[in-house]
C-alpha positions as a Markdown table, in Angstrom:
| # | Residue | x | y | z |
|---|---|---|---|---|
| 1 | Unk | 16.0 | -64.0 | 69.4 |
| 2 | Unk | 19.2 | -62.8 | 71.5 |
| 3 | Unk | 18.8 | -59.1 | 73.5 |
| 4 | Unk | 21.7 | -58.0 | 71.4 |
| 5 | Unk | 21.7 | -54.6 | 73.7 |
| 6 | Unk | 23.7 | -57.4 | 75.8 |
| 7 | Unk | 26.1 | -59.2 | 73.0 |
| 8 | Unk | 29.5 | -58.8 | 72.8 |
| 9 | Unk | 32.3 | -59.7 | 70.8 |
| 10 | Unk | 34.0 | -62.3 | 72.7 |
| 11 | Unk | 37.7 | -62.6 | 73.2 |
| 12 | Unk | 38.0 | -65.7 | 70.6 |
| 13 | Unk | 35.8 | -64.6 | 68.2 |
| 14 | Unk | 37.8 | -60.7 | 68.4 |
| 15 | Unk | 40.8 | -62.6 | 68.3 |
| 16 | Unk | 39.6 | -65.2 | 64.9 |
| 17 | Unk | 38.3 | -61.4 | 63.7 |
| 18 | Unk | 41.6 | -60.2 | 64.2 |
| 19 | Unk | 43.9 | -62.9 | 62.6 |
| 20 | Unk | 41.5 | -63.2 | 59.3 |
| 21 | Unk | 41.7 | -59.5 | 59.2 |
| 22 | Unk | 45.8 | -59.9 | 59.5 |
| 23 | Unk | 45.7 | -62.9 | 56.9 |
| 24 | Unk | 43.4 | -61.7 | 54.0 |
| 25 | Unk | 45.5 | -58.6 | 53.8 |
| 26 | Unk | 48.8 | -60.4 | 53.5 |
| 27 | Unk | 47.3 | -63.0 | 50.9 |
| 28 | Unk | 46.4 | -59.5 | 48.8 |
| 29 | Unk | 49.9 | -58.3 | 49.0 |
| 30 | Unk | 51.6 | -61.7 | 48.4 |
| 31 | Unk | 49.3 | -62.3 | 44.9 |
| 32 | Unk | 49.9 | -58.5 | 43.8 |
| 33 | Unk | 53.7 | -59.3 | 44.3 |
| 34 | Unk | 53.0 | -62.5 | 42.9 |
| 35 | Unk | 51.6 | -61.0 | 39.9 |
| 36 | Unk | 54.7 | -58.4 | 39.1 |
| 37 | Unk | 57.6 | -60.6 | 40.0 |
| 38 | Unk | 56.7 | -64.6 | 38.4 |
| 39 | Unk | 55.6 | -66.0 | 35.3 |
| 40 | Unk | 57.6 | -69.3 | 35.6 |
| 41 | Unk | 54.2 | -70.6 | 38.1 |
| 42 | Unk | 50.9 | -70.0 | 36.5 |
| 43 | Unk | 49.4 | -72.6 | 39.1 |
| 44 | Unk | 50.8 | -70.8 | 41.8 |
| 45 | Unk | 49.6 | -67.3 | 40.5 |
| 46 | Unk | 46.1 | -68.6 | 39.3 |
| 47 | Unk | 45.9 | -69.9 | 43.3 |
| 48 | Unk | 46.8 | -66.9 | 44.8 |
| 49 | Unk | 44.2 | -65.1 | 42.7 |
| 50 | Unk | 41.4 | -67.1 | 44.4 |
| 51 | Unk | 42.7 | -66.6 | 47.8 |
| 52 | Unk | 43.3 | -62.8 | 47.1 |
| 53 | Unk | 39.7 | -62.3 | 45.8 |
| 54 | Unk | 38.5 | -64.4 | 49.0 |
| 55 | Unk | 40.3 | -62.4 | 51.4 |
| 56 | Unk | 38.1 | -59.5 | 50.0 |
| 57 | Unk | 35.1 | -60.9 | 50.4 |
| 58 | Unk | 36.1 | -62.5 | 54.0 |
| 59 | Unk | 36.5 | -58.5 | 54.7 |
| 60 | Unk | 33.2 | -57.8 | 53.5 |
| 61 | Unk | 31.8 | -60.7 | 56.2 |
| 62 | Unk | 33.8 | -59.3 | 59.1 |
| 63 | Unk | 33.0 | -55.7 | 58.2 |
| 64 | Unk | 29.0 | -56.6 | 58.7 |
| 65 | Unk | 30.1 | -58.4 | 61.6 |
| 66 | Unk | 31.6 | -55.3 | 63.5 |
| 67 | Unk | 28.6 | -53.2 | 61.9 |
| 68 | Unk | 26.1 | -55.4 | 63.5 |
| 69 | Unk | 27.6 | -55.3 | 66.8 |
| 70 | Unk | 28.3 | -51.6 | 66.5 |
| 71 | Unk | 24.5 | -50.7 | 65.4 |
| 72 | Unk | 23.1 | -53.6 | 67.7 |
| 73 | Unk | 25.1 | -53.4 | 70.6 |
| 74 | Unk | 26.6 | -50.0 | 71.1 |
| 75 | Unk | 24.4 | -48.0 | 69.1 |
| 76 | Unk | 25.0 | -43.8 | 69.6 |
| 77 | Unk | 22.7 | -43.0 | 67.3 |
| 78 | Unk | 22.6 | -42.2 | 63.0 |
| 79 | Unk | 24.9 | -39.0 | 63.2 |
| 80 | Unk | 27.4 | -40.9 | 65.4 |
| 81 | Unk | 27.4 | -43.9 | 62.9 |
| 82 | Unk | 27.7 | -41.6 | 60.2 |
| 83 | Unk | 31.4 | -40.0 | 61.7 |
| 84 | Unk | 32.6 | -43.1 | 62.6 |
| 85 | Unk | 32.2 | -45.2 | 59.5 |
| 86 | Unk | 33.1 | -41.6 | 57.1 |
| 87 | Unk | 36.6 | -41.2 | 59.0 |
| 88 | Unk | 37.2 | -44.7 | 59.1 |
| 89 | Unk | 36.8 | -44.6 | 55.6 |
| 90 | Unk | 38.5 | -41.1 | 54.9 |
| 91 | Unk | 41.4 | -41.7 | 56.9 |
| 92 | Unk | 43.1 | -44.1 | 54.6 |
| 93 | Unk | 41.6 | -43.7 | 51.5 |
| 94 | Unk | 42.5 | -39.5 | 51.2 |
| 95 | Unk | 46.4 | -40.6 | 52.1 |
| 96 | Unk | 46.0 | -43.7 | 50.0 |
| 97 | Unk | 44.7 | -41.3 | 46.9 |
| 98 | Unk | 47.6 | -39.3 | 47.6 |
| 99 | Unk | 50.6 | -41.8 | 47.5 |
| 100 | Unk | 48.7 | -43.0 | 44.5 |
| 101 | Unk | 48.9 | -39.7 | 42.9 |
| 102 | Unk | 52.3 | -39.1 | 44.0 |
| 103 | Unk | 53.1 | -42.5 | 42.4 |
| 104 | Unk | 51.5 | -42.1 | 38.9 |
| 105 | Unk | 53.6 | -38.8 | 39.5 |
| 106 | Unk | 57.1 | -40.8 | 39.6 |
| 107 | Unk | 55.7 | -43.3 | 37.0 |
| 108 | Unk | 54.9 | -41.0 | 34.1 |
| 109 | Unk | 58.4 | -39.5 | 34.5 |
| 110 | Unk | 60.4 | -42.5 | 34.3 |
| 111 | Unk | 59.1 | -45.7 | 32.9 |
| 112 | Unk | 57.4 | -45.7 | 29.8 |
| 113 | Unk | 56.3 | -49.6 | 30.1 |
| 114 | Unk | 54.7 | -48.7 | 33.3 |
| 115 | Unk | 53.3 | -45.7 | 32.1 |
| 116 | Unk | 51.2 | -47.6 | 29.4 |
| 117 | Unk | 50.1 | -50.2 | 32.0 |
| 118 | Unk | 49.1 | -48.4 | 34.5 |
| 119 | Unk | 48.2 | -44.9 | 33.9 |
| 120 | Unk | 45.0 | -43.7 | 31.4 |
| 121 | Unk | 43.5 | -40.4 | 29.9 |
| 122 | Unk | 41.4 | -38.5 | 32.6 |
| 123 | Unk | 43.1 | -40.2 | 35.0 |
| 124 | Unk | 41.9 | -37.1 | 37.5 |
| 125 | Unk | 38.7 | -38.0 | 36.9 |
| 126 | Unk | 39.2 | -42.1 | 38.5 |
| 127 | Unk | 40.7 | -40.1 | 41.6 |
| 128 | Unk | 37.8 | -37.8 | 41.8 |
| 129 | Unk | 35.6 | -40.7 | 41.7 |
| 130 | Unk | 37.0 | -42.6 | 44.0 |
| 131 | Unk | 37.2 | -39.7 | 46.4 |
| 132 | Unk | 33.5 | -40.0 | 46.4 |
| 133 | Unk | 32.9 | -43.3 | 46.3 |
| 134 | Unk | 31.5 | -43.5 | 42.6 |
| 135 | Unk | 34.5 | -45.5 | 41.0 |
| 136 | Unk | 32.3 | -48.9 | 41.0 |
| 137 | Unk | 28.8 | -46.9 | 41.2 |
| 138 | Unk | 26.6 | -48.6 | 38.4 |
| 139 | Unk | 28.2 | -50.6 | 36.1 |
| 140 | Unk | 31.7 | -48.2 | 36.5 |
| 141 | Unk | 34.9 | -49.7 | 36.9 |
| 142 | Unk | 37.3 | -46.7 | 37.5 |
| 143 | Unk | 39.2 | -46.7 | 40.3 |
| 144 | Unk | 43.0 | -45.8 | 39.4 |
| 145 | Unk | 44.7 | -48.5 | 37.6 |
| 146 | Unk | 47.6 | -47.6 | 40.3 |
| 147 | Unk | 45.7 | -48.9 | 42.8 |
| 148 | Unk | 43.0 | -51.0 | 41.6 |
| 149 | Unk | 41.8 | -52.4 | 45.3 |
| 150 | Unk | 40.4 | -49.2 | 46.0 |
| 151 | Unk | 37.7 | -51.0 | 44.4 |
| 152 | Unk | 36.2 | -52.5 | 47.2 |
| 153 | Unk | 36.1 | -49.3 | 49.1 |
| 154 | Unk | 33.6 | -48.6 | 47.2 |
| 155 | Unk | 31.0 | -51.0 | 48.2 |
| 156 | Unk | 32.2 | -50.8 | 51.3 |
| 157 | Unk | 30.8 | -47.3 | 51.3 |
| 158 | Unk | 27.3 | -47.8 | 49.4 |
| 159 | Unk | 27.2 | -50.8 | 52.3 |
| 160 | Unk | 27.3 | -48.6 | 55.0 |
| 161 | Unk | 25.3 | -45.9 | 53.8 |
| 162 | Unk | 22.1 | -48.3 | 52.7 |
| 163 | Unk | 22.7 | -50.2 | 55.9 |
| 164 | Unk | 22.6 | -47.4 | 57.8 |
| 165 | Unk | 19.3 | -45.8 | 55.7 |
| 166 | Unk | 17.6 | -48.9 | 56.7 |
| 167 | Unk | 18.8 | -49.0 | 60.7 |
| 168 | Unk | 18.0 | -45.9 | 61.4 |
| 169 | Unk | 15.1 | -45.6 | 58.6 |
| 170 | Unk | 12.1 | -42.9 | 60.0 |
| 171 | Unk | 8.6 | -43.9 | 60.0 |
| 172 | Unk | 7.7 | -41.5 | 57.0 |
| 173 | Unk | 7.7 | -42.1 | 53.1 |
| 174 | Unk | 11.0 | -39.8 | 52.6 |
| 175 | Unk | 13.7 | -42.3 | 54.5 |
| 176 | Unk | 12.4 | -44.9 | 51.9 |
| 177 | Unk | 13.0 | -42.8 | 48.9 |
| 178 | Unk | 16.7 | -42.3 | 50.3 |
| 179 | Unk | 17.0 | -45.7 | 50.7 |
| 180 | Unk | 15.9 | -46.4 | 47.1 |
| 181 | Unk | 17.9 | -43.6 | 46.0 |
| 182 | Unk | 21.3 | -44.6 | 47.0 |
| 183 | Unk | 19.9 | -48.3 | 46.4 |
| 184 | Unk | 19.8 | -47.2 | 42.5 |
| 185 | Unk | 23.3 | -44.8 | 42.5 |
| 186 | Unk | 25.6 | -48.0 | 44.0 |
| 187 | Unk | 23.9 | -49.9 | 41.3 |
| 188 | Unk | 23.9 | -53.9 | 40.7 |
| 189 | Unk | 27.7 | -55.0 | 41.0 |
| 190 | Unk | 27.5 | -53.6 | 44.1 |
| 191 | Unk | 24.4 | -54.5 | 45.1 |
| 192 | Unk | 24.5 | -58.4 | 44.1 |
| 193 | Unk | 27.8 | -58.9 | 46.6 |
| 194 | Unk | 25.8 | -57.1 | 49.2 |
| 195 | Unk | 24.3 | -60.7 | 50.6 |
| 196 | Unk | 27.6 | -61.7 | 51.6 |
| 197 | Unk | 28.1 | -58.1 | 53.7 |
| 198 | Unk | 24.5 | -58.9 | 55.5 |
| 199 | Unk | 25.3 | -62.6 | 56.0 |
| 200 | Unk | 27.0 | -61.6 | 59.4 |
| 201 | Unk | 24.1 | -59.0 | 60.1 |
| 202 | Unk | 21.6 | -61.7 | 59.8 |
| 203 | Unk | 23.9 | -64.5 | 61.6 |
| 204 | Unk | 24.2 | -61.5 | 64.7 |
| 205 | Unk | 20.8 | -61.8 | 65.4 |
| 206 | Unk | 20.6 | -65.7 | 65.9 |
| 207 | Unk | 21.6 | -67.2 | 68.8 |
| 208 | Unk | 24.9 | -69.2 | 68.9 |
| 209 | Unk | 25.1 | -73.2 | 68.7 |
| 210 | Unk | 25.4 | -73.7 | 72.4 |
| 211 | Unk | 27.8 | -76.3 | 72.0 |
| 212 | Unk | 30.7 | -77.1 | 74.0 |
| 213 | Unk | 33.8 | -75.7 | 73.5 |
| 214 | Unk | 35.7 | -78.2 | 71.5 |
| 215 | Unk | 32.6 | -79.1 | 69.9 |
| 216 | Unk | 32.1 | -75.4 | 68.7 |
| 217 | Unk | 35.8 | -75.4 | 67.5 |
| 218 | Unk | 35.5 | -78.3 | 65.1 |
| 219 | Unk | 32.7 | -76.6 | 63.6 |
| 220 | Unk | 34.4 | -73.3 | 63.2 |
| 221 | Unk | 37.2 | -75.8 | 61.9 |
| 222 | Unk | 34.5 | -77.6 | 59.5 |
| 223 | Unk | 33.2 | -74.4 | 58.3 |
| 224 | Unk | 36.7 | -72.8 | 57.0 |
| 225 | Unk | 37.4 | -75.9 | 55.2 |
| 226 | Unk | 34.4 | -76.1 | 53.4 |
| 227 | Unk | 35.1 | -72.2 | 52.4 |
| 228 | Unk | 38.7 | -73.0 | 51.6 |
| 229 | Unk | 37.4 | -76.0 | 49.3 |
| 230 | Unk | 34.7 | -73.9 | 47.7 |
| 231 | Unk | 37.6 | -71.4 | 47.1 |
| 232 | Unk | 39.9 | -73.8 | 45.6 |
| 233 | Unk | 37.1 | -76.2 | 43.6 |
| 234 | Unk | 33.9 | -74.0 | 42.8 |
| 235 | Unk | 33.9 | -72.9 | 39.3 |
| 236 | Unk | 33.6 | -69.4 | 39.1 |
| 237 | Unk | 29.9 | -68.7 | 38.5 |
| 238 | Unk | 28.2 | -67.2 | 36.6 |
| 239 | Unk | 31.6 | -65.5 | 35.1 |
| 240 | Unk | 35.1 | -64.8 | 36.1 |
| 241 | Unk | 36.2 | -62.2 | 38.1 |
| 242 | Unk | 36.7 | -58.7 | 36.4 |
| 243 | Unk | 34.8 | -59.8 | 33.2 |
| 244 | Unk | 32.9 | -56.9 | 32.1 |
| 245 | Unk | 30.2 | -55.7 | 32.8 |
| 246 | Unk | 30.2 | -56.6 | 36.4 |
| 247 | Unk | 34.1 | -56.7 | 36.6 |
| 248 | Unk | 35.1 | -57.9 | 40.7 |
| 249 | Unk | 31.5 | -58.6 | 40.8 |
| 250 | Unk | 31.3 | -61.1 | 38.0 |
| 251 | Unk | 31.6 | -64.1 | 40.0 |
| 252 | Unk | 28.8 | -63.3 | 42.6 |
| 253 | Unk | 27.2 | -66.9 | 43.0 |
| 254 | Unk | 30.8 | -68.5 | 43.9 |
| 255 | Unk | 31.3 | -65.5 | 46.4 |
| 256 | Unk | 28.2 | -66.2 | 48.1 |
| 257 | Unk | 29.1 | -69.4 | 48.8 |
| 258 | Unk | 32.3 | -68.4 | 49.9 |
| 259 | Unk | 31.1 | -65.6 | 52.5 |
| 260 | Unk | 28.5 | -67.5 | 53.9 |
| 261 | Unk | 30.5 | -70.6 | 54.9 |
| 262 | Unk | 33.3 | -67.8 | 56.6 |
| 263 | Unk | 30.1 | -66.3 | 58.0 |
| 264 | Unk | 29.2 | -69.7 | 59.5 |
| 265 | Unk | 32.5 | -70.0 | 61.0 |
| 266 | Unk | 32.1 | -66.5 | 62.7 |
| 267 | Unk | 28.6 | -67.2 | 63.8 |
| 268 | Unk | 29.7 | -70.7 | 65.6 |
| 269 | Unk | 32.5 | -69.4 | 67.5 |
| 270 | Unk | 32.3 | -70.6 | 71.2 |
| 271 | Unk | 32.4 | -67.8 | 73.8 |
| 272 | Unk | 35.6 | -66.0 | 75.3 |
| 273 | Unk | 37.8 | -68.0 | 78.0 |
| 274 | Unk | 40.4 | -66.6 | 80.4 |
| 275 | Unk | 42.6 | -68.7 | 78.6 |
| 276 | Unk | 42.5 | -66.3 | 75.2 |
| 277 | Unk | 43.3 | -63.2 | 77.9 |
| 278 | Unk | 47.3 | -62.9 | 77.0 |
| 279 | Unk | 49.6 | -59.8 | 76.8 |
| 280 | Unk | 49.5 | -60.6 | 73.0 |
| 281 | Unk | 45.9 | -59.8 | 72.3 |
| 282 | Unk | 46.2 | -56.5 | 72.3 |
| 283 | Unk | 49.0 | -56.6 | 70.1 |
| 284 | Unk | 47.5 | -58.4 | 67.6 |
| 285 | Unk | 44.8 | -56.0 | 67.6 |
| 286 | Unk | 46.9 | -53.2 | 66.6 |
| 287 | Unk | 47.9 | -55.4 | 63.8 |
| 288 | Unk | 44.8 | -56.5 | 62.4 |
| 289 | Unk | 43.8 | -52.4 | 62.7 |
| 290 | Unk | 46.8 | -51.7 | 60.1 |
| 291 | Unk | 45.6 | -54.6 | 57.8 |
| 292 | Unk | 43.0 | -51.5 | 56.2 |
| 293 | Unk | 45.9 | -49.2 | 55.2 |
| 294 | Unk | 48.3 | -52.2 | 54.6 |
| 295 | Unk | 44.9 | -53.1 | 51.5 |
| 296 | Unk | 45.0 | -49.5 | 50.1 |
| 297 | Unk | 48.2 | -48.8 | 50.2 |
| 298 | Unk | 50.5 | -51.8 | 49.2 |
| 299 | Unk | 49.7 | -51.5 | 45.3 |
| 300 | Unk | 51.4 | -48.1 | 44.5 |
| 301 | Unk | 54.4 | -49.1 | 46.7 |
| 302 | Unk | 54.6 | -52.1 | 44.4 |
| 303 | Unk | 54.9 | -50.2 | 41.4 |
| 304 | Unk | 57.3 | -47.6 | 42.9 |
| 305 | Unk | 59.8 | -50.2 | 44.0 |
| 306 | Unk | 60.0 | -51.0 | 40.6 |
| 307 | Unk | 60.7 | -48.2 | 39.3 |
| 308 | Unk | 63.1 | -47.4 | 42.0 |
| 309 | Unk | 64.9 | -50.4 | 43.1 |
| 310 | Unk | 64.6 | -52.7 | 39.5 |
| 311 | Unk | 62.4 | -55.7 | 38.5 |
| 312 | Unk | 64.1 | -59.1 | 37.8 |
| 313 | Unk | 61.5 | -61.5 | 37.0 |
| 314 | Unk | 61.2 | -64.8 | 38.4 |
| 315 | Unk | 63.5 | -63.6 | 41.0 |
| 316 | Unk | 61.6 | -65.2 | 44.5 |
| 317 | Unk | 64.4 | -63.8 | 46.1 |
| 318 | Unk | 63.2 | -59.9 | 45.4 |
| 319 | Unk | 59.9 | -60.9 | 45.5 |
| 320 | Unk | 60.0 | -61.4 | 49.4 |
| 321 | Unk | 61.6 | -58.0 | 49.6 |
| 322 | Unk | 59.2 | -56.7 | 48.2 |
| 323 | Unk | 56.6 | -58.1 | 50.3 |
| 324 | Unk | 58.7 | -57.5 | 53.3 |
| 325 | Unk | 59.7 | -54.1 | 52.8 |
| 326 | Unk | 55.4 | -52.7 | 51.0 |
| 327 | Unk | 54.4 | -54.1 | 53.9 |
| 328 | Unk | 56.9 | -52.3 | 56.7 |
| 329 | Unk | 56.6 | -49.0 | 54.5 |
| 330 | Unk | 52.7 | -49.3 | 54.3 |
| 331 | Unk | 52.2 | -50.8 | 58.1 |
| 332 | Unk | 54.6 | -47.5 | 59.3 |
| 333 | Unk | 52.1 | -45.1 | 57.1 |
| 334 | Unk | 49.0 | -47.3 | 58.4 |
| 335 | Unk | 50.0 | -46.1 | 62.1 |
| 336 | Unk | 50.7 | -42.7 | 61.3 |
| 337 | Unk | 47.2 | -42.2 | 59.4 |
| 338 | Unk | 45.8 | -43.8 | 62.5 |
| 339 | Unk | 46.9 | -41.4 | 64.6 |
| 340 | Unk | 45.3 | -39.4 | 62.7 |
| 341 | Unk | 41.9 | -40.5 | 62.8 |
| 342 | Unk | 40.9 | -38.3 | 65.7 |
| 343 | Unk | 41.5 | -35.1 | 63.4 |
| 344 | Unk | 39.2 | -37.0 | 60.7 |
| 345 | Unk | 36.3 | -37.5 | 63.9 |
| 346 | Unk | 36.5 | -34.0 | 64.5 |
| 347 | Unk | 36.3 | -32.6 | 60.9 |
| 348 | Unk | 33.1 | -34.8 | 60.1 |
| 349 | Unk | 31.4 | -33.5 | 63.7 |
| 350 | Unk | 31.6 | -29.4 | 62.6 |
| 351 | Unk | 30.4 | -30.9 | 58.8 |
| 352 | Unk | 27.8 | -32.4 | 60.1 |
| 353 | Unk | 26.8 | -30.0 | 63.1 |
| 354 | Unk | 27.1 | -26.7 | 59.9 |
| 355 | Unk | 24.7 | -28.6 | 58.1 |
| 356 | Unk | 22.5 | -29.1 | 60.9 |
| 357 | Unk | 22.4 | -25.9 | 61.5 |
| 358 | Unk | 21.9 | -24.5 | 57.7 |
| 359 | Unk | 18.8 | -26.9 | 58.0 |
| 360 | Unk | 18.2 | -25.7 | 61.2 |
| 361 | Unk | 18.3 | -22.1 | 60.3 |
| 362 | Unk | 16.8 | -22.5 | 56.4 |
| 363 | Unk | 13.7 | -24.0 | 58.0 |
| 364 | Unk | 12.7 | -20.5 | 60.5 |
């Protein structure tokens, strides 16, 4: 077993982090396009479905990655995990349920097709949810129709706080009814993609190949293709994705497949080089950190260039304005909210410190 107090992300796997990151969120955004614009390529759409589901759960692998190394490596403690992952969370989903809002807003106002599609009774009651994390809790399926990745969020959230219940669990019977607790609220859709977040957790904790460099590439390069296959050629088992009742769940076996073979990939990477050191990696960075609002935000700005800017469809042409112009507009709102995140760090410190001290003060 590795001292992970002394692991490190190295600068190839940060940078294969990075460009996956970059990647999955543009093969979302192309397939939600995709799905607005053509009808005239079924192939090409049913494709770009696989891929776009793939790229979510390729998230949920490098999420547990960066968990891992942030518990493992650089761990401040459970109150300092608990502000970091909450306004990393809160930071784009509160703006995200807002242009959402603001959307449906627009929508209900001036396109009666859309309106029908998109937009259901109670709808307050999917944003309230989804503020909190519940849309997918149990066997739910409510996040806003407007902006149905917000999905994934979700688990992303239950992930983190179970995760966290069990890293920083106490040695007394209480921590373990918590744990159980939230393991029972987040419920079994969520629960039965949660291998594929601890794949990387697990594959943190072994100790690398050891293999030479361009040994250690092919590898990595063996491992993708294998997961790019399994996307492309596994059935989807036991059901399809967003059959009811486990909806974006519903394919679970085929998605463990998937996440462990990307997982693989991560976990074989051969260490950094000076080589990798270029004035472009920190660039790239800062582009792979705006993939998160580029995922929650490109959907509503989908449907309002519809209704602002027309629909022809079958027209490639506006298609790739669309995908151009979502993703400036949601990459420019992805660096303003994370300028923002500092104000988010702040908030969740004097929540968490008042509550301390109304513990602190109701137990005198």
């Amino acid at each position: 077993m590795v001292d992970l107090r002394k692991q490190n992300i190295s600068t190839s796997t940060s940078i294969m982090l990075d460009v996956q990151r970059i990647v999955a969120a543009l093969v979302v955004l192309v397939f939600h396009v995709s799905s607005q614009w053509t009808t005239a390529y079924p192939a090409t759409h049913e494709a770009l479905g696989k891929a776009s589901h793939a790229a979510v759960v390729v998230f949920f692998v490098i999420s547990s990655y960066v968990i891992a190394f942030t518990t493992s490596g650089n761990n401040r403690g459970p109150q300092q995990y608990a502000i970091a992952r909450l306004s990393r969370l809160y930071s784009v989903l509160v703006p995200a349920l807002v242009v959402t809002a603001l959307v449906e807003f627009v929508v209900v106002r001036s396109d009666a097709f859309l309106t029908v599609r998109y937009v259901r009774e109670y709808s307050w009651l999917r944003y309230v949810l989804s503020a909190f994390f519940g849309n997918e809790a149990g066997l739910l399926s409510a996040a806003p129709p407007l902006n149905s990745p917000l999905w994934s969020l979700s688990y992303e959230f239950w992930y983190y706080l179970i995760y966290g219940l069990w890293f920083y669990r106490a040695a007394n019977r209480k921590t373990w009814w918590w744990l159980a607790a939230a393991s029972l609220i987040a419920g079994p859709k969520i629960l039965l993609l949660m291998p594929i977040w601890l794949c990387e957790v697990w594959a943190f904790r072994l100790p690398k190949p050891g293999l030479v460099v361009r040994y250690g590439w092919v590898l990595v390069g063996l491992f993708l293709l294998l997961a790019g296959l399994a996307v492309a050629y596994l059935p989807a088992l036991p059901g399809a994705v967003g059959a009811a009742p486990l909806f974006m769940t519903a394919q679970f076996a085929t998605d463990w497949v998937v996440g462990g073979l990307v997982g693989l990939a991560i976990w074989s990477l051969p260490g950094g080089h000076p080589a990798l050191s270029h004035g472009w990696v920190k660039p790239l960075r800062r582009a792979a950190d705006l993939s998160f609002p580029l995922y929650v935000l490109h959907f509503p700005l989908i449907v309002l260039w519809r209704v602002v800017f027309g629909w022809r469809v079958n027209d490639l042409q506006q298609m790739w304005q669309v995908v151009l112009g979502v993703g400036l507009v949601a990459g420019g709102l992805g660096v303003l909210f994370e300028n923002q995140r500092p104000r988010w760090i702040r908030f969740f410190e004097w929540l968490l410190h008042s509550i301390n001290s109304a513990r602190a003060a109701g137990g005198k």
